[in-house]
HTML snippet that shows the backbone in 3Dmol.js (N, CA, C, O; Angstrom):
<script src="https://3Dmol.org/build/3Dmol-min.js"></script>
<div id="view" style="width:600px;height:400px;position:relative"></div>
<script>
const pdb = `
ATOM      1  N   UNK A   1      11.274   2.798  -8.640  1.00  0.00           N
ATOM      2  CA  UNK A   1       9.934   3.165  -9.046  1.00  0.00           C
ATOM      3  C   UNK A   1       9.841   4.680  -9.105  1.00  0.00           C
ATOM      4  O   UNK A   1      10.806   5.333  -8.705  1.00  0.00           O
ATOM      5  N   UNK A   2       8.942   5.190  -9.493  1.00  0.00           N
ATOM      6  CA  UNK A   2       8.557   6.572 -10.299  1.00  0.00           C
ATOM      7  C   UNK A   2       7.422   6.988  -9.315  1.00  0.00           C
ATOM      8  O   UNK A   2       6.711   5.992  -9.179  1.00  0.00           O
ATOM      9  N   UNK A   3       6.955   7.981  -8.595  1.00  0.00           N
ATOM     10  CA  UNK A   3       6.486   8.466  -7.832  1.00  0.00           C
ATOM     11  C   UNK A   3       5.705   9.410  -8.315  1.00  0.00           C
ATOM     12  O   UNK A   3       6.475   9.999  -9.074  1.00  0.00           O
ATOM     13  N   UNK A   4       4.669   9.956  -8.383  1.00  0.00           N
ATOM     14  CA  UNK A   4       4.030  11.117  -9.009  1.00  0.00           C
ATOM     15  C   UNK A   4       2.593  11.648  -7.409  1.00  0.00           C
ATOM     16  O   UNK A   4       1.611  10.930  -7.218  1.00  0.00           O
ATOM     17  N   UNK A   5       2.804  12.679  -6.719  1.00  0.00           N
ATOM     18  CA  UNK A   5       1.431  12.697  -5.779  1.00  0.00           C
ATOM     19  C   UNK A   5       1.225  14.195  -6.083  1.00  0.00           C
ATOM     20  O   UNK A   5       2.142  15.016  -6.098  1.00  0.00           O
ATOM     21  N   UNK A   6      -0.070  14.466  -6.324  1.00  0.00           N
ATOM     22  CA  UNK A   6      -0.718  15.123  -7.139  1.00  0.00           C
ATOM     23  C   UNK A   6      -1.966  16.092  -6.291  1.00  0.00           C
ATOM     24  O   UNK A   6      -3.043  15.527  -6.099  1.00  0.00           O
ATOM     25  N   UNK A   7      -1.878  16.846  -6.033  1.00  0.00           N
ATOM     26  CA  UNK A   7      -3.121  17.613  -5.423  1.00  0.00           C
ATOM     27  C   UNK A   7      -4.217  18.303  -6.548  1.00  0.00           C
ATOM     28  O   UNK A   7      -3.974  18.120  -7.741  1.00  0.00           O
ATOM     29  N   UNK A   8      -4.757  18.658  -6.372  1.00  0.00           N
ATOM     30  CA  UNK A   8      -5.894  19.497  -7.149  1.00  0.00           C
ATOM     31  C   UNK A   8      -5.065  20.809  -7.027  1.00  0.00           C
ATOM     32  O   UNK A   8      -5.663  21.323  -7.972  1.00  0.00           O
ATOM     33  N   UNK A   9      -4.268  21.694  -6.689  1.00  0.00           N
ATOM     34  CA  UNK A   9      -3.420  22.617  -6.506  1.00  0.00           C
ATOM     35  C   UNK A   9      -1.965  22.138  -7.063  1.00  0.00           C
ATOM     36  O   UNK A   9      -1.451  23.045  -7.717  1.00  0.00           O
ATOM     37  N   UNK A  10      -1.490  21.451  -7.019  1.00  0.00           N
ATOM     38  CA  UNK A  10      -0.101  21.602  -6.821  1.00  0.00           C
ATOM     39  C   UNK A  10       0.365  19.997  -7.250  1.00  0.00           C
ATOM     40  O   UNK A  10      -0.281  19.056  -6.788  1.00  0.00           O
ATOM     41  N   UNK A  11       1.476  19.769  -8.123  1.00  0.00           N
ATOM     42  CA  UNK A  11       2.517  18.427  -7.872  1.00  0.00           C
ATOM     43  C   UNK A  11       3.018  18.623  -6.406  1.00  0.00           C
ATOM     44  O   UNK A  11       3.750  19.604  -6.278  1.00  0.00           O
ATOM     45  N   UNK A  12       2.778  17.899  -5.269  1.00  0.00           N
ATOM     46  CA  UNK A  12       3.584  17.773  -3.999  1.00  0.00           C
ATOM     47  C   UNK A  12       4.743  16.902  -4.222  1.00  0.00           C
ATOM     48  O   UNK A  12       5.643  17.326  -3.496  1.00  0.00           O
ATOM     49  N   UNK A  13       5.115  15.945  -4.847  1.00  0.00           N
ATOM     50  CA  UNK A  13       6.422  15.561  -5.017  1.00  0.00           C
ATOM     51  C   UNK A  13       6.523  14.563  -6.319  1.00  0.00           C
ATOM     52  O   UNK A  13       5.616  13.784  -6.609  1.00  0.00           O
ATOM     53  N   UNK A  14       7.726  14.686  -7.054  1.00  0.00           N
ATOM     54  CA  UNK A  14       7.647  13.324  -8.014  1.00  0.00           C
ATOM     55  C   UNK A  14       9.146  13.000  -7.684  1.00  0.00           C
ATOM     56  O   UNK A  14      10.048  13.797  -7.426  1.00  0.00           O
ATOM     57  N   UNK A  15       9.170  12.179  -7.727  1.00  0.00           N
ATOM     58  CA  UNK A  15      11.069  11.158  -7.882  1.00  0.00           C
ATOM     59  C   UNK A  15      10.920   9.496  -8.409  1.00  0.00           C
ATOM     60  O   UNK A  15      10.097   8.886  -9.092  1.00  0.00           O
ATOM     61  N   UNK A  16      12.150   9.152  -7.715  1.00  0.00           N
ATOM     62  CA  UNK A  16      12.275   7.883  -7.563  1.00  0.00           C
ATOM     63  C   UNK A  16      12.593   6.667  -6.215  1.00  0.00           C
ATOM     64  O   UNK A  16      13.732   6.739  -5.754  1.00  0.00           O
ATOM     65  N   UNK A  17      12.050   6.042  -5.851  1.00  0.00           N
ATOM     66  CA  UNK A  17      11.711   5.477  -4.419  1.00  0.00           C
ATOM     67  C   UNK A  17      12.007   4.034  -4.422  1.00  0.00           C
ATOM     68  O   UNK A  17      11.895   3.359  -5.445  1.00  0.00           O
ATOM     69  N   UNK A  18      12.287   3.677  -3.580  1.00  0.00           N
ATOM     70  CA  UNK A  18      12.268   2.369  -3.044  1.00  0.00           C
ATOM     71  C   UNK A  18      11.058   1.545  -2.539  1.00  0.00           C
ATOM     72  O   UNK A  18      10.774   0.381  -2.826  1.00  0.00           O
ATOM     73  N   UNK A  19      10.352   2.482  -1.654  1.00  0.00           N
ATOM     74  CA  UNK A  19       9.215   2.236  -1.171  1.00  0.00           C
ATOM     75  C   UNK A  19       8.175   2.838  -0.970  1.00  0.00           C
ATOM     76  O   UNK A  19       8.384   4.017  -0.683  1.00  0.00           O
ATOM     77  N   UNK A  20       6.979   2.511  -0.995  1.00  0.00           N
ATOM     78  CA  UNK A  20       5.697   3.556  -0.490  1.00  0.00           C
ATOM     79  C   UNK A  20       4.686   2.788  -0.069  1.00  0.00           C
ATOM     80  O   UNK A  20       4.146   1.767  -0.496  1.00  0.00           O
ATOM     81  N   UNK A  21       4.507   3.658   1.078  1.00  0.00           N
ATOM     82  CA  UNK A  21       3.727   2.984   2.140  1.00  0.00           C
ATOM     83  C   UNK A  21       2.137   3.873   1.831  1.00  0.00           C
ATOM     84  O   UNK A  21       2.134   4.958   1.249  1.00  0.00           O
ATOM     85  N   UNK A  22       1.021   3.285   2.265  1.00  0.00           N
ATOM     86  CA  UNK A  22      -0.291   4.304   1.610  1.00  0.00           C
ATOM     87  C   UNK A  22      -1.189   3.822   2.399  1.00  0.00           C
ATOM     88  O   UNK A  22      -1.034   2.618   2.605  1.00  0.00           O
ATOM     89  N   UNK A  23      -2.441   4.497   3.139  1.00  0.00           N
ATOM     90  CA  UNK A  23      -3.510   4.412   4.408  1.00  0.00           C
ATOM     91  C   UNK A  23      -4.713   4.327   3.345  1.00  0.00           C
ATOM     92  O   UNK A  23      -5.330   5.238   2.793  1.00  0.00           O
ATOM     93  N   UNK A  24      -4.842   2.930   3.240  1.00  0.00           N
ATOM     94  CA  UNK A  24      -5.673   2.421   2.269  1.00  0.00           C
ATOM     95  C   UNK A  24      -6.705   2.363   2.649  1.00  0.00           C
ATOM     96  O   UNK A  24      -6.542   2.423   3.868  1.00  0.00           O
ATOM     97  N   UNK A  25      -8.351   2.234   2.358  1.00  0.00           N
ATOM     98  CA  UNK A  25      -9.300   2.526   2.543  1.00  0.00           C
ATOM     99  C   UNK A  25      -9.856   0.810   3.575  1.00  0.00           C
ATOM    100  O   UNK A  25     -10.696   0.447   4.398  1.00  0.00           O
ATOM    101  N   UNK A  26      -9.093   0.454   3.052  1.00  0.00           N
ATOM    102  CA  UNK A  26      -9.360  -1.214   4.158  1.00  0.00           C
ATOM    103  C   UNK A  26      -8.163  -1.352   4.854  1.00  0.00           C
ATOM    104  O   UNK A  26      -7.808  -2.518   5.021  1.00  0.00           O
ATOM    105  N   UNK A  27      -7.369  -0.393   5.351  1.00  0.00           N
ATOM    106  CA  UNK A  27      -5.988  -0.513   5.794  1.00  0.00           C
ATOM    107  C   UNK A  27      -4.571  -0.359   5.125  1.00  0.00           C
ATOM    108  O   UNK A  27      -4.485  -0.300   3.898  1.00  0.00           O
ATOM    109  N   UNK A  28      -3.499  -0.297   5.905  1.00  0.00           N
ATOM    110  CA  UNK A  28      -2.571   0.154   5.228  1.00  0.00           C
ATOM    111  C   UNK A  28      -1.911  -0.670   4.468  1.00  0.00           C
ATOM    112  O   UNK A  28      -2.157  -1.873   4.553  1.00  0.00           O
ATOM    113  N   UNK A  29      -1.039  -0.238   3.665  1.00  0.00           N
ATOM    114  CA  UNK A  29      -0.581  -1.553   2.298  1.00  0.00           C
ATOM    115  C   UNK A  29       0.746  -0.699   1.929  1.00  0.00           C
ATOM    116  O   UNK A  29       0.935   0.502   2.117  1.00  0.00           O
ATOM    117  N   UNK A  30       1.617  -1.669   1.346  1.00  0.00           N
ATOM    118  CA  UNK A  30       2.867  -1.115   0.857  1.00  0.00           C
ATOM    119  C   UNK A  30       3.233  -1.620  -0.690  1.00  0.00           C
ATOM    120  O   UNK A  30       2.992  -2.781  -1.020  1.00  0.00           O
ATOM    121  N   UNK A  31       3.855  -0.630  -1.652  1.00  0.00           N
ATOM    122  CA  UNK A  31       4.279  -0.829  -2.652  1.00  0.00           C
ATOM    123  C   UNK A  31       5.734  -1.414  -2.955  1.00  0.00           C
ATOM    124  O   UNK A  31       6.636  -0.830  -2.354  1.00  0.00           O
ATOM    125  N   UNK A  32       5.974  -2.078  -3.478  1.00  0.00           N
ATOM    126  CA  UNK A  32       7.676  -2.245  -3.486  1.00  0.00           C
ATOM    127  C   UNK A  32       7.861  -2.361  -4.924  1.00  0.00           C
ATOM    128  O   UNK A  32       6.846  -2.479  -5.610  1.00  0.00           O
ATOM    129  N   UNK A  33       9.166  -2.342  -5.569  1.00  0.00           N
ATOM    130  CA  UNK A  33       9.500  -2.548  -7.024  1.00  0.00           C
ATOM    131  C   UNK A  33       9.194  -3.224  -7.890  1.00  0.00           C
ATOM    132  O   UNK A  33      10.117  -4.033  -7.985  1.00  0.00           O
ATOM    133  N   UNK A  34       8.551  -3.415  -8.541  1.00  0.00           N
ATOM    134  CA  UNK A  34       7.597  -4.459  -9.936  1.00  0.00           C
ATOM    135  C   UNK A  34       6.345  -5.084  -8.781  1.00  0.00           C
ATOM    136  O   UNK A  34       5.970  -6.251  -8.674  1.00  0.00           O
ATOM    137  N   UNK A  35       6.043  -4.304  -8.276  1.00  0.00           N
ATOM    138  CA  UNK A  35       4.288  -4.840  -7.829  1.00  0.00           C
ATOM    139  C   UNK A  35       3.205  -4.501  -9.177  1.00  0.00           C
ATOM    140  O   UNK A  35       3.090  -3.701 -10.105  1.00  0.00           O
ATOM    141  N   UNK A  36       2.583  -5.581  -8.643  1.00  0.00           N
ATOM    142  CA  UNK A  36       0.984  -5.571  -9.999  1.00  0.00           C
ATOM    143  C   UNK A  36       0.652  -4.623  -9.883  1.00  0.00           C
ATOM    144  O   UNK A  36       0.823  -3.965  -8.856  1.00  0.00           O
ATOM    145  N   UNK A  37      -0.190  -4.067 -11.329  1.00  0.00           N
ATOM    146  CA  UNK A  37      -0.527  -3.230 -11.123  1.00  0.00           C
ATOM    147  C   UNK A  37      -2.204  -3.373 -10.217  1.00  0.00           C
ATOM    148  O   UNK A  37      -2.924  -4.349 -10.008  1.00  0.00           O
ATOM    149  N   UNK A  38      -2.331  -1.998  -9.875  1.00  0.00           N
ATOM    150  CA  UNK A  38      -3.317  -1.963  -8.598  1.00  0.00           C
ATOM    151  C   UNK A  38      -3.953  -0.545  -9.150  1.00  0.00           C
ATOM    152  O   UNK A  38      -3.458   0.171 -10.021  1.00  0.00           O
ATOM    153  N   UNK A  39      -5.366  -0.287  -8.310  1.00  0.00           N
ATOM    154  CA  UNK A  39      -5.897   0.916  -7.735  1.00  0.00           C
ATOM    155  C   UNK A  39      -6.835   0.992  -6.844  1.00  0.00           C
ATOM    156  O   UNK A  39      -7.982   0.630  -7.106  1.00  0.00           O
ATOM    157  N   UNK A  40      -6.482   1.476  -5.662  1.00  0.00           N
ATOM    158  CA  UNK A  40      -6.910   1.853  -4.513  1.00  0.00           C
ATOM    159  C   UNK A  40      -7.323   3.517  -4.063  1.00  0.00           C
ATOM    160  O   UNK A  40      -6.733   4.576  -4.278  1.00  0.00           O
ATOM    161  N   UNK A  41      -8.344   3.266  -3.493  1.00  0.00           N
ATOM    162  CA  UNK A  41      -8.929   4.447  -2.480  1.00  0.00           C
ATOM    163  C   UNK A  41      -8.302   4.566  -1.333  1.00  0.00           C
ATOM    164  O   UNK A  41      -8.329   3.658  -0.503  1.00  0.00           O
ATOM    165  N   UNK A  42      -7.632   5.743  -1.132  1.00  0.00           N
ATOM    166  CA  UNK A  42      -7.160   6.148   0.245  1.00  0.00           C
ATOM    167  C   UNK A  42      -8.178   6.987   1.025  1.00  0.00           C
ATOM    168  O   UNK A  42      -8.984   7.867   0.724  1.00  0.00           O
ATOM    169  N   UNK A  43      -7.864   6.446   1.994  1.00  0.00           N
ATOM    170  CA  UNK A  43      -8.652   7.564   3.673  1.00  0.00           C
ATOM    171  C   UNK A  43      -7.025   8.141   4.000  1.00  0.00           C
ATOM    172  O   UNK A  43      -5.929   7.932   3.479  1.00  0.00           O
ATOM    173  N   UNK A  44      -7.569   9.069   5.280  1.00  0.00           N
ATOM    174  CA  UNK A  44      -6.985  10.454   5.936  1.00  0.00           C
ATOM    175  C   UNK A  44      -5.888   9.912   6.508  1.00  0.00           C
ATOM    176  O   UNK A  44      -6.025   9.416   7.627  1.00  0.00           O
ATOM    177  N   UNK A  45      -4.804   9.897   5.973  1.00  0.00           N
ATOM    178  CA  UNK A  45      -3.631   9.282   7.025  1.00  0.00           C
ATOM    179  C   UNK A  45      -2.262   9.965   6.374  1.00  0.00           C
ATOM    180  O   UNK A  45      -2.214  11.061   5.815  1.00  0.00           O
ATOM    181  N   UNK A  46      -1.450   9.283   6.531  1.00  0.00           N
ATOM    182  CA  UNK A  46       0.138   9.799   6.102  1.00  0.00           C
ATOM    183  C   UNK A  46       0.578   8.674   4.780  1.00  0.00           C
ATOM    184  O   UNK A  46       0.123   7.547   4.588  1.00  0.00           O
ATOM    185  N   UNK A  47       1.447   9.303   4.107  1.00  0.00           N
ATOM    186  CA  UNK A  47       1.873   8.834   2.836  1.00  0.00           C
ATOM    187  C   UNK A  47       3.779   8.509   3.458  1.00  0.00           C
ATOM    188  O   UNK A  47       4.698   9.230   3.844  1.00  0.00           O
ATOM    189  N   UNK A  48       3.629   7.432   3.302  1.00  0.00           N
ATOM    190  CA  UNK A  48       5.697   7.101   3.965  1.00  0.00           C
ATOM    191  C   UNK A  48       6.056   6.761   2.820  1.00  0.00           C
ATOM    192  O   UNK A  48       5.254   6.183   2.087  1.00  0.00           O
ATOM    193  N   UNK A  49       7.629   7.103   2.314  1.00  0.00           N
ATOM    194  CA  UNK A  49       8.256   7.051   1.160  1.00  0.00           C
ATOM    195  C   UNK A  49       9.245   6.969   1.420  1.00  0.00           C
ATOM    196  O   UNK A  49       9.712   7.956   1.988  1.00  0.00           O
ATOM    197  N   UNK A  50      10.239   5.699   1.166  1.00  0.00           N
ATOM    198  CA  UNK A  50      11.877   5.643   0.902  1.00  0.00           C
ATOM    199  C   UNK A  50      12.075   5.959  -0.310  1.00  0.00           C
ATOM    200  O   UNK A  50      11.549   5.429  -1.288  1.00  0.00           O
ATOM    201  N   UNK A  51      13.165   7.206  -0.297  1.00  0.00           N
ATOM    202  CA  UNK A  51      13.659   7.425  -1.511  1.00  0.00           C
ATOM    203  C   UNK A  51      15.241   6.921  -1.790  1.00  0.00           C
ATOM    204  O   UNK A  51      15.976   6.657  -0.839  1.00  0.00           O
ATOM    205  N   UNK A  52      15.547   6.849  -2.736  1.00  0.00           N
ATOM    206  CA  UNK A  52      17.280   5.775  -3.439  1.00  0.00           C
ATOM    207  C   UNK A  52      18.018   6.211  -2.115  1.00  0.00           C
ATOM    208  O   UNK A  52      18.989   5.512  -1.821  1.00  0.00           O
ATOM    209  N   UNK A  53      17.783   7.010  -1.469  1.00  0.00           N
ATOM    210  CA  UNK A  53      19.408   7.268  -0.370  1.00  0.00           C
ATOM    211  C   UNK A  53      18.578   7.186   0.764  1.00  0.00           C
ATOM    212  O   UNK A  53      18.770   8.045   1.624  1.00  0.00           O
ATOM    213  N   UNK A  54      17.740   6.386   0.952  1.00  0.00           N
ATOM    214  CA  UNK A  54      16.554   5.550   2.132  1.00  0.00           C
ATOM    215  C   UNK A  54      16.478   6.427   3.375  1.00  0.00           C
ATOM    216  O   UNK A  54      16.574   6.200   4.581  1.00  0.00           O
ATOM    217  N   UNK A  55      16.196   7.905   2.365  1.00  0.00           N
ATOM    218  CA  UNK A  55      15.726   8.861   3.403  1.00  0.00           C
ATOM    219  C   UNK A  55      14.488   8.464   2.933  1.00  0.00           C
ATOM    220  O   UNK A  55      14.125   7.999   1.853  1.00  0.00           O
ATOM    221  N   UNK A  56      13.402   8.986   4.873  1.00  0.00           N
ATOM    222  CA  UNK A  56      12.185   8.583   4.641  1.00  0.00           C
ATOM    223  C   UNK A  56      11.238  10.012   4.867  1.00  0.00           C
ATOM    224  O   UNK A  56      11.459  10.944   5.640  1.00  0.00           O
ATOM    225  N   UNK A  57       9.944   9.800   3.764  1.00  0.00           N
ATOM    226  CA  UNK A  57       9.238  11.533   4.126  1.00  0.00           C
ATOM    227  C   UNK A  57       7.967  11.232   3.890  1.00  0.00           C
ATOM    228  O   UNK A  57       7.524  10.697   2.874  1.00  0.00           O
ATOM    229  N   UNK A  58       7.405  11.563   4.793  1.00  0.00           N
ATOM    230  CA  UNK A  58       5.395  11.516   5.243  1.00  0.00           C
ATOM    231  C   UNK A  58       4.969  12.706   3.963  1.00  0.00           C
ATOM    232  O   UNK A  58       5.495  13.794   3.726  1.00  0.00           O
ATOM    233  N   UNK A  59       4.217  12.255   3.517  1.00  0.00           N
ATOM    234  CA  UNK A  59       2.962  13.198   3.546  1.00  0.00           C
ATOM    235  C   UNK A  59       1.246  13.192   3.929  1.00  0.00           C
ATOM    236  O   UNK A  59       0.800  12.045   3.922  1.00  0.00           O
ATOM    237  N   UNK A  60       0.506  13.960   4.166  1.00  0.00           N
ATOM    238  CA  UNK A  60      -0.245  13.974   5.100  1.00  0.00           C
ATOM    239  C   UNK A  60      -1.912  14.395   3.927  1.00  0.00           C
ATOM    240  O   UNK A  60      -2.272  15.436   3.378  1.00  0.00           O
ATOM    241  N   UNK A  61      -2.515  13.000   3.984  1.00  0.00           N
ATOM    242  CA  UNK A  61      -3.683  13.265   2.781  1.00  0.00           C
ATOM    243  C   UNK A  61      -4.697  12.911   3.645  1.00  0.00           C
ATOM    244  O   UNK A  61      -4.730  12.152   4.614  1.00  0.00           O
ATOM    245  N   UNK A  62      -6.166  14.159   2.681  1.00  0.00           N
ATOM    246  CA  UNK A  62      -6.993  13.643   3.435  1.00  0.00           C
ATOM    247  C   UNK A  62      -7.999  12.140   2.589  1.00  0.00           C
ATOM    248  O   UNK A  62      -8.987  11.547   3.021  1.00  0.00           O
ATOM    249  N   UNK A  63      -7.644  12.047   2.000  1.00  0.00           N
ATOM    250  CA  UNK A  63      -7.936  11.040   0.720  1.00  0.00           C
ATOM    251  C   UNK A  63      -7.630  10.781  -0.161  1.00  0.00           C
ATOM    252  O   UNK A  63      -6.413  10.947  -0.231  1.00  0.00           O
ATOM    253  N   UNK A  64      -8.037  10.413  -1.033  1.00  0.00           N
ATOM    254  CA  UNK A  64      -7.771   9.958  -2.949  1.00  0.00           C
ATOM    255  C   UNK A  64      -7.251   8.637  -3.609  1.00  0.00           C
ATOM    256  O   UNK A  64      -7.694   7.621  -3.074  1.00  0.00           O
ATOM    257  N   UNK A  65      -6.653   8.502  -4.352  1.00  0.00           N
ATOM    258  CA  UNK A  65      -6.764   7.433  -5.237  1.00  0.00           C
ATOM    259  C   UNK A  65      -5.581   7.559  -5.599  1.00  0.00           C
ATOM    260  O   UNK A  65      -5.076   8.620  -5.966  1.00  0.00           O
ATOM    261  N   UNK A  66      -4.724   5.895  -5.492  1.00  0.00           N
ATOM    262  CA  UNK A  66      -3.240   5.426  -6.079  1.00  0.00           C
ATOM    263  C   UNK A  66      -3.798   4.609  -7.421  1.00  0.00           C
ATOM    264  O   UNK A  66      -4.777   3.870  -7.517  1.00  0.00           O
ATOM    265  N   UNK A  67      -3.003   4.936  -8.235  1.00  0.00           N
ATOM    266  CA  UNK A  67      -2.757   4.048  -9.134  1.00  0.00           C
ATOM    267  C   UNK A  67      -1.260   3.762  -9.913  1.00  0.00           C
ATOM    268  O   UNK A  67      -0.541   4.482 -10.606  1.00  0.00           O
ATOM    269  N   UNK A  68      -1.155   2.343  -9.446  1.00  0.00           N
ATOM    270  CA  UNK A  68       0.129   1.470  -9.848  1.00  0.00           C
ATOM    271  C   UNK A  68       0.139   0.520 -11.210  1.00  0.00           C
ATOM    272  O   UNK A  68      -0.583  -0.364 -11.672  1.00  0.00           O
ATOM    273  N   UNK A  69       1.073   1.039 -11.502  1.00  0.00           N
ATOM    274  CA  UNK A  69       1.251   0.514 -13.346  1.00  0.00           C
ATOM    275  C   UNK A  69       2.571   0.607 -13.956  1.00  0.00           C
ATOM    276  O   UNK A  69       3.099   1.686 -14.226  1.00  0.00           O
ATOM    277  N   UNK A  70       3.079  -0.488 -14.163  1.00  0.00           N
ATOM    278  CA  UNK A  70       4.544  -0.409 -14.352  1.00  0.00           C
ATOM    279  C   UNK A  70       5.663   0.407 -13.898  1.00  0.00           C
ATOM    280  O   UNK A  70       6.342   1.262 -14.466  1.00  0.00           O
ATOM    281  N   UNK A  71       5.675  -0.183 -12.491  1.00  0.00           N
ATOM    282  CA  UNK A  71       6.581   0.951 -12.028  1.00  0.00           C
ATOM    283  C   UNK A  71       6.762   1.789 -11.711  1.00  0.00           C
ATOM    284  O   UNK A  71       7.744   2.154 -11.065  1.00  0.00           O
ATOM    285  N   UNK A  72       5.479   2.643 -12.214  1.00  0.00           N
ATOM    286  CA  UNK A  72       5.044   3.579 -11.621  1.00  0.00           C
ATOM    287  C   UNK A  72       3.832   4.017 -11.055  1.00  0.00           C
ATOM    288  O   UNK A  72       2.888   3.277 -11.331  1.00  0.00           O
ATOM    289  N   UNK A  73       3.577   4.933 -10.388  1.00  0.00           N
ATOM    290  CA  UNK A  73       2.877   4.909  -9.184  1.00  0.00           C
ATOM    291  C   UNK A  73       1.988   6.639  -9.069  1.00  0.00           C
ATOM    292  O   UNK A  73       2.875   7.489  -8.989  1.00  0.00           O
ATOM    293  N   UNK A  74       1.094   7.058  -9.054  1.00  0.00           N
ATOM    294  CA  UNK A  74       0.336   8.263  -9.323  1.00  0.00           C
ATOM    295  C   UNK A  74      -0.842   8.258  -8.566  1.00  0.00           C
ATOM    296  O   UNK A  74      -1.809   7.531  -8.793  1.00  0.00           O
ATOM    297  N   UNK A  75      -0.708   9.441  -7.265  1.00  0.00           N
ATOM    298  CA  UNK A  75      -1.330   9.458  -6.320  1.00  0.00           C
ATOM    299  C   UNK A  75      -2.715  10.841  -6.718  1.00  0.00           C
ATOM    300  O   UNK A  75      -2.501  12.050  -6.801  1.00  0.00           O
ATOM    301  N   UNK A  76      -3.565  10.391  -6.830  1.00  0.00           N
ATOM    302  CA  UNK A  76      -4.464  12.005  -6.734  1.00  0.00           C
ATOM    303  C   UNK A  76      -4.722  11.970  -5.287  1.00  0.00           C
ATOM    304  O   UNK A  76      -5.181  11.013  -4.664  1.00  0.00           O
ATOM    305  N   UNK A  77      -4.261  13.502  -4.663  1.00  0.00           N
ATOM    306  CA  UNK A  77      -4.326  13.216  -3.432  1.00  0.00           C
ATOM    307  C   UNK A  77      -5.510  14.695  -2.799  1.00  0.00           C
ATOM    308  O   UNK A  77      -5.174  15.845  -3.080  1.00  0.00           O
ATOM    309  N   UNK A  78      -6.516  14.501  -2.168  1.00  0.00           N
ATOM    310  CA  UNK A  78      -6.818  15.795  -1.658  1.00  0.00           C
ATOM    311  C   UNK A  78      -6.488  16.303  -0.409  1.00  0.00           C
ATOM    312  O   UNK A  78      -6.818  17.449  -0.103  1.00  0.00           O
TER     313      UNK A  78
END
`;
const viewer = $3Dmol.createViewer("view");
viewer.addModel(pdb, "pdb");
viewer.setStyle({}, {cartoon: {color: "spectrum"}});
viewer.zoomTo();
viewer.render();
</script>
């Protein structure tokens, strides 16, 4: 999957992943490879990401909005 997280400042990271984990506004939820597409509101928590060599890396949002769509995946994050 295709990764895109997005600040109002800055691209904070784009690649390709295995997994992503996201602090969803009704709790936490995980993405995996050909999931439906979705869009969700995030609250203040950490962003977990396996990338192809299943190193894993947080990032730290205080909100925003995922949206999942073929594979790929595009975080507006504040």
């Amino acid at each position: 999957m295709h990764i895109e997280i997005i600040t109002p400042d800055s691209t904070v990271y784009t690649g390709e992943i295995s997994l992503a984990q996201f602090p969803g506004k009704d709790g936490s939820f995980e993405i995996l490879n050909r999931h439906a597409p979705l869009i969700s509101v995030l609250k203040k928590g950490k962003i977990k990401l396996v990338d192809m060599e299943k190193q894993t890396r947080f990032f730290e949002v205080s909100g925003g909005v995922i949206e999942v769509r073929n594979n790929n995946i595009i975080v507006l994050a504040e």
